[in-house]
Steps between C-alpha positions, in 0.01 A plus 500: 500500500342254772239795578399428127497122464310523815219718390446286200496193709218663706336588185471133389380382829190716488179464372588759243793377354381133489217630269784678286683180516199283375432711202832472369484132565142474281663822246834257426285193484280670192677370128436877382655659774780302528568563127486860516761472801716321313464747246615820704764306667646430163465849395683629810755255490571663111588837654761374741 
C-alpha cells in the first residue's frame, strides 16, 4: 500500500499532476459544475 500512496504523491508533485490539480480547483469553483456534482453524489448515495 505505501508503493501506492507513494506514486500518487509523486504524481501531485509534478508538473503534470499540478495541472490536473488546478483544473479541478477552477472545475469545483464553477456554480454549474458544482451543481451537477452534487447531483451525482446524491444519486449514488440513493443506491447504497
Amino acid at each position: 500500500m505505501a508503493g501506492v500512496m507513494n506514486r500518487i504523491k509523486e504524481f501531485a508533485r509534478s508538473p503534470q499532476g499540478r495541472r490536473a490539480a488546478e483544473q479541478v480547483r477552477r472545475a469545483a469553483s464553477d456554480p454549474r459544475r458544482r451543481a451537477q456534482a452534487q447531483e451525482m453524489l446524491r444519486r449514488f448515495g440513493k443506491r447504497r
